[in-house]
N, CA, C and O of each residue as an XYZ file, in Angstrom:
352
protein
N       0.842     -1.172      0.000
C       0.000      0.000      0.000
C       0.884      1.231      0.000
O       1.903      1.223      0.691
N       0.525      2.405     -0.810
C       1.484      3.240     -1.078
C       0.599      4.658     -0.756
O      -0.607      4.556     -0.980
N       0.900      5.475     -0.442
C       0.110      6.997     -0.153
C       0.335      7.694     -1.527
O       0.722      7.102     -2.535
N       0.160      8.497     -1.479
C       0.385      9.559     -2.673
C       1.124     10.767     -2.471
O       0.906     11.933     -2.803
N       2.456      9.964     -1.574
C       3.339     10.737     -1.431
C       4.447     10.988     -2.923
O       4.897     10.019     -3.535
N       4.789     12.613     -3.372
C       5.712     12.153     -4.610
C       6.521     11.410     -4.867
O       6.705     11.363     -6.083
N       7.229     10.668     -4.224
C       8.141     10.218     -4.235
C       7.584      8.530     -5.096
O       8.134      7.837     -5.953
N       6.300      8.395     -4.363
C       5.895      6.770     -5.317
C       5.106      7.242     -6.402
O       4.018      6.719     -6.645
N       5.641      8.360     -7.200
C       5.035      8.797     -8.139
C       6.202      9.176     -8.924
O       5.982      9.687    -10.022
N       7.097      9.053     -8.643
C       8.252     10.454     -9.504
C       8.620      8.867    -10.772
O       8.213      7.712    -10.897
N       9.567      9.751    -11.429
C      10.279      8.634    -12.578
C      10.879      7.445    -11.763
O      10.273      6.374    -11.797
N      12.025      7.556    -11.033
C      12.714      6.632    -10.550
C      11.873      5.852     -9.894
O      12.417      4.757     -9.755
N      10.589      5.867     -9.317
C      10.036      4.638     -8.372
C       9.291      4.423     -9.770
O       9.934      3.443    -10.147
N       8.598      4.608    -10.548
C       7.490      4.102    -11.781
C       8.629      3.435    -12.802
O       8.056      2.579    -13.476
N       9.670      3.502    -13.059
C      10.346      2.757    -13.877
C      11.168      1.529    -12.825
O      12.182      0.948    -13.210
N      10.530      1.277    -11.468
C      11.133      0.000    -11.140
C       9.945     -0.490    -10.946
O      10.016     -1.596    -10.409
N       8.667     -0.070    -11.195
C       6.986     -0.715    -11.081
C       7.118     -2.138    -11.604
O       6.808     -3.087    -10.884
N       7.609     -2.317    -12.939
C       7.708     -3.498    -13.547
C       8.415     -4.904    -13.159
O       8.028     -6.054    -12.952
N       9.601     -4.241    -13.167
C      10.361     -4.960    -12.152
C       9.462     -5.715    -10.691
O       9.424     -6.931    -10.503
N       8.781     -4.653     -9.757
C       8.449     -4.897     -8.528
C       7.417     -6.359     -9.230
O       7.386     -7.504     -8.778
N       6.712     -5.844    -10.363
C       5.515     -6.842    -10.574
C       5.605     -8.057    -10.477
O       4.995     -8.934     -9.865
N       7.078     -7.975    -11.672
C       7.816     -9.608    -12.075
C       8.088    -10.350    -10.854
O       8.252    -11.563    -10.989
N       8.188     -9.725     -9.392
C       8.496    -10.840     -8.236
C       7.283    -10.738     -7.441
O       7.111    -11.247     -6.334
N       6.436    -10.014     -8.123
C       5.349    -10.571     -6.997
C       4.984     -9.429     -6.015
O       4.189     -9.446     -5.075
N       5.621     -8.626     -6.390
C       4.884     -7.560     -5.976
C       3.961     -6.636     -6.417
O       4.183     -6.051     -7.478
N       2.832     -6.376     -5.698
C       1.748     -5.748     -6.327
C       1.285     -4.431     -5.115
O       0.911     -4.438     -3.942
N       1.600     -3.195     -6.325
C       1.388     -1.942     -5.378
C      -0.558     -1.274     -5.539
O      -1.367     -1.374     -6.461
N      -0.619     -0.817     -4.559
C      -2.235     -0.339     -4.654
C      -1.640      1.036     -3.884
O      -0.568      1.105     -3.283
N      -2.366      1.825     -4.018
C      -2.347      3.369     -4.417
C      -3.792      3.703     -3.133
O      -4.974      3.568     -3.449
N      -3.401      4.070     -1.954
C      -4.146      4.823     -1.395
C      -5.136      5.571     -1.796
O      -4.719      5.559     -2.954
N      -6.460      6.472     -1.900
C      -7.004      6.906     -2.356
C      -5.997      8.625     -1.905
O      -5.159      9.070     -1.121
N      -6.692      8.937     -2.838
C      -6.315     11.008     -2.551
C      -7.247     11.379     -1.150
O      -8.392     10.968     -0.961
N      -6.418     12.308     -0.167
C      -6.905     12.722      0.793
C      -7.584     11.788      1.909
O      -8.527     12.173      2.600
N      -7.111     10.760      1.987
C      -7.501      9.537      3.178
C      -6.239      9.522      4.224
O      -5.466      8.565      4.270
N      -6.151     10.303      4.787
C      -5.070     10.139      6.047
C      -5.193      8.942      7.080
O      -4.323      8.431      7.786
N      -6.842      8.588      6.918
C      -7.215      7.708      8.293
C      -6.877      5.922      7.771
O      -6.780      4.910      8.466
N      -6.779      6.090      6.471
C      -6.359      4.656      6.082
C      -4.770      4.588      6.077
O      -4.253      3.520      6.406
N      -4.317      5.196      5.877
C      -2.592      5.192      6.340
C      -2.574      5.442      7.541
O      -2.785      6.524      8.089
N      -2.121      3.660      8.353
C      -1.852      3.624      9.703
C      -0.731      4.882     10.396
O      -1.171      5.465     11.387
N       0.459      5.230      9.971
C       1.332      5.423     10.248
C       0.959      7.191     10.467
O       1.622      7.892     11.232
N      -0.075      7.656      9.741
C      -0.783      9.170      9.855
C      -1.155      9.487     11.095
O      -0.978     10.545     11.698
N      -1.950      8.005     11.612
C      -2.355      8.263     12.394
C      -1.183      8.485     13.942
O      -1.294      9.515     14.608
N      -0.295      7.563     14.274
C       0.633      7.697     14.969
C       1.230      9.210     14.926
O       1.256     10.001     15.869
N       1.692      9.413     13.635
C       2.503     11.295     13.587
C       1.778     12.098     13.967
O       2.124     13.238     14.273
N       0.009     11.418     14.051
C      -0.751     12.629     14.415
C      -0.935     12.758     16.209
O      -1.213     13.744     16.891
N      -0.717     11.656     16.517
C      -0.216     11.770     17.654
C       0.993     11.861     18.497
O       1.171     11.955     19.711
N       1.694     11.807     17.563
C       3.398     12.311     17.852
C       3.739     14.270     17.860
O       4.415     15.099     18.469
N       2.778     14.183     16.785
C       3.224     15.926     16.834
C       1.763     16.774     17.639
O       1.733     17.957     17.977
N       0.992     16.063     17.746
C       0.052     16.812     18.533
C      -0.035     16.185     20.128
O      -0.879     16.608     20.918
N       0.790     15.295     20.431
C       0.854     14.892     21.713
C       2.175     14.880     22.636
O       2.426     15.071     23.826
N       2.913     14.542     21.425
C       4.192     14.145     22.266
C       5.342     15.280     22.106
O       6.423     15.257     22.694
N       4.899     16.286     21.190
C       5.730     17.184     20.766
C       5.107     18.439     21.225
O       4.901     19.022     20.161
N       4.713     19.151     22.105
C       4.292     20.206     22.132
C       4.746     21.506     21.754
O       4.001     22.403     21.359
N       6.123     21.597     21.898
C       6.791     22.886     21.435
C       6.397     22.906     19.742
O       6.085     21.853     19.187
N       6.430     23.793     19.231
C       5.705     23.928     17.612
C       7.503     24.547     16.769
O       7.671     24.863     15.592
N       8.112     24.536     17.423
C       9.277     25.912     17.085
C      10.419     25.083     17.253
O      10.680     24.563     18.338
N      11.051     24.946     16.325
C      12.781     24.446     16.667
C      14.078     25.516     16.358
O      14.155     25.783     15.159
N      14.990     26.103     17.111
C      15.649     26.631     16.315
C      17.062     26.103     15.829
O      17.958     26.921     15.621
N      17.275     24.728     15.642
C      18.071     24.293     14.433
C      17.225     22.895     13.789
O      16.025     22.687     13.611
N      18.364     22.126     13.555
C      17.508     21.064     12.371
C      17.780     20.012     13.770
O      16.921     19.277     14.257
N      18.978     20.137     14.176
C      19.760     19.250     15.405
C      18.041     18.936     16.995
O      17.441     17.941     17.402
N      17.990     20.174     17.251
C      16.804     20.300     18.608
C      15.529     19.393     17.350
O      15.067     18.359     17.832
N      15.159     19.650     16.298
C      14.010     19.365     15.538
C      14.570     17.272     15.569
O      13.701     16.405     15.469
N      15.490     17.057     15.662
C      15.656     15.726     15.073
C      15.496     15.068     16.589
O      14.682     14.147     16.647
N      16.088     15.381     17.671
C      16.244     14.880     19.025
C      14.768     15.027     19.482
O      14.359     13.953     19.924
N      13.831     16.025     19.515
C      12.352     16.252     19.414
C      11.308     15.311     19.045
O      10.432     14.949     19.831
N      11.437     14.816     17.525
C      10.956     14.058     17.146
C      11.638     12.517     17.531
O      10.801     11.662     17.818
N      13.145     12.074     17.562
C      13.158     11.027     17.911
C      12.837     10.822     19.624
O      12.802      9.775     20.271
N      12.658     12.005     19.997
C      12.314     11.342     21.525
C      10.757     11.301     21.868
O      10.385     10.730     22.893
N       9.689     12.020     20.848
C       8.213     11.717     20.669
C       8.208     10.234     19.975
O       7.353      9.387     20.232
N       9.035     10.092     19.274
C       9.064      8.474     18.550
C       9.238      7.462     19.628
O       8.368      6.636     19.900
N      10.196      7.535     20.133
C      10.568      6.696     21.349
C       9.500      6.387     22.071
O       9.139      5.214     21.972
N       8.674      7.317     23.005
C       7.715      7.940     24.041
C       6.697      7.064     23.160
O       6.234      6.058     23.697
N       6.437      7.275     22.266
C       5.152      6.382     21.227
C       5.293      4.882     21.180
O       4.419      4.019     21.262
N       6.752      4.761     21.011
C       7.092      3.240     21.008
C       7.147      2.732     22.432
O       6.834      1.542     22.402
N       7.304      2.966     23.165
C       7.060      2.779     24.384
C       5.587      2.274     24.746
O       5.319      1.127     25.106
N       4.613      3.397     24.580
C       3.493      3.407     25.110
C       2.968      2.140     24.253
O       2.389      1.238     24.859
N       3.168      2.050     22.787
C       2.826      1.204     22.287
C       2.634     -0.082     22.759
O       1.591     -0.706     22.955
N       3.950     -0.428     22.934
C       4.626     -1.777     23.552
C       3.872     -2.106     24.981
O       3.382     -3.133     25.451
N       3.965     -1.185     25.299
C       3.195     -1.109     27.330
C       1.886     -1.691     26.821
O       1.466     -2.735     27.320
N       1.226     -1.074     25.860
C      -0.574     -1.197     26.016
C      -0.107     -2.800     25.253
O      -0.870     -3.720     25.547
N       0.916     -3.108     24.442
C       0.869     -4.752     23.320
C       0.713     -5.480     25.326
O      -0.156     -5.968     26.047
N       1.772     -5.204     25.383
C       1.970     -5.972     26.416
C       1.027     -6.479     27.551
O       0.915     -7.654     27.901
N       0.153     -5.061     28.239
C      -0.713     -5.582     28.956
C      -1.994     -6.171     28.290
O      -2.974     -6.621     28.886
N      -1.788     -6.078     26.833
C      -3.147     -6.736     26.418
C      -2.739     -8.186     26.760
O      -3.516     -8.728     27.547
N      -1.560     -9.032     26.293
C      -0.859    -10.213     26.004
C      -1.436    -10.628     27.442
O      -1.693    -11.831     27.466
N      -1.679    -10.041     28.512
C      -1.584    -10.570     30.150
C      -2.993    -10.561     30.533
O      -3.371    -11.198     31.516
N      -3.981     -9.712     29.640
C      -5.260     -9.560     30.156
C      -5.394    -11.053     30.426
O      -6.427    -11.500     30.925
């Protein structure tokens, strides 16, 4: 499953399409404007509206440590809730 991000649209990913086919791979194309069917939307949407509160970085360095420590904090919580389900 692919979003309709440019990148699975540009030349270089559509001229290895064929290729992907010949082994068995088969791509399907998200619809336009469906954020809620791309799992992973939903997580960033709770990474930057939960775990990130500051809105403002002033280098690229504070912006990368920010987000990998809302990533972390997510993976965490994740794992906690896998886990106590596994014990219910």
């Amino acid at each position: 499953m692919l979003d309709n991000a440019s990148i699975h649209h540009g030349k270089l990913f559509k001229g290895r399409r064929d290729d992907l086919e010949a082994i068995g791979v088969h791509l399907l194309y998200l619809p336009p404007r469906s954020p809620e069917l791309n799992r992973i939307e939903c997580v960033w949407r709770s990474v930057k509206y939960q775990d990130m509160p500051v809105r403002a970085y002033t280098s690229t360095q504070e912006l990368h440590t920010a987000v990998d420590r809302a990533m972390t904090q997510r993976a965490t919580a994740l794992t906690t809730t896998a886990d106590l389900l596994k014990t219910a």
